[in-house]
Steps between C-alpha positions, in 0.01 A plus 500: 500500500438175687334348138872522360625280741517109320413362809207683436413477179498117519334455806196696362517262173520194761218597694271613213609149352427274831181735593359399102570134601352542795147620394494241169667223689251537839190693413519334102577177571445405850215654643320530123318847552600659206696525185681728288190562336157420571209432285255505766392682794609254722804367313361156463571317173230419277597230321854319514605680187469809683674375814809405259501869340526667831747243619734589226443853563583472861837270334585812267458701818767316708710436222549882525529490874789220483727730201443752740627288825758397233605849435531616827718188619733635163496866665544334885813296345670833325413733817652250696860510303467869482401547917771235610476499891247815510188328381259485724284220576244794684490690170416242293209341725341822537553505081316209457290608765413842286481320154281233618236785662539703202419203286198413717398918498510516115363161389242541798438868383477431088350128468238507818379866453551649160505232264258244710688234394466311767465557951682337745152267603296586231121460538577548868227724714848653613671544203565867506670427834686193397658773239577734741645298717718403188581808433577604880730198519708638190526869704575291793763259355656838318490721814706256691752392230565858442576593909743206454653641216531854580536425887847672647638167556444418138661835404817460695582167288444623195685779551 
């Protein structure tokens, strides 16, 4: 099975890592539409107190993000002693590729729809597509790292 492969396994950590950092780094931080958790309909602080709770939530959030980037970088190091001249730099960006969709998928799938804890652009007349579209790029991002990973030019070199 393709999931046994270490190339894999750490690519997948990598990408669900980078795809976290991603989404706290860009949508958190930059752009400001949402947090970890919101409060309010439209995400928007309150009061300053309020701003500084969510802002260490989104820190606790990325904290786990960056163990996880630092895991995977642990697994990338020991697949690559194990692969020698086999590894394949193919298999792991479709890896990363995967993990960073499936990341997107489940967070997109858990925090925006079942547990409301937030929306991509909350308070947004097109929020519910601004979640899909989420959601859609985590199929997409998956979809495509997986033909690069189970590809037959990625099979021959890891045979």
């Amino acid at each position: 099975m393709i999931f046994k492969h270490p190339l894999v396994r750490a690519g997948l950590v990598l990408g669900a890592g980078f795809g976290g950092m991603a989404d706290g780094i860009v949508l958190h931080s930059i752009l400001g539409w949402h947090h970890m958790i919101c409060y309010t309909m439209d995400c928007q602080p309150l009061s300053v107190a309020q701003l500084q709770q969510e802002n260490t939530q989104d820190g606790y959030f990325l904290l786990v993000v960056w163990l996880m980037v630092l895991t995977g970088t642990a697994m990338l190091f020991k697949a690559a002693s194990q692969l020698g001249p086999i590894a394949s730099g193919r298999i792991l960006l479709g890896a990363m590729l995967a993990g960073s969709g499936a990341f997107n998928f489940i967070e997109g799938l858990i925090n925006h729809q079942i547990l409301s804890l937030h929306h991509v652009v909350p308070g947004s007349p097109h929020q519910f597509l601004f979640d899909m579209m989420y959601l859609a790029n985590g199929v997409l991002f998956f979809v495509v790292g997986a033909w690069l990973v189970w590809s037959p030019k990625s099979a021959e070199k890891s045979q």
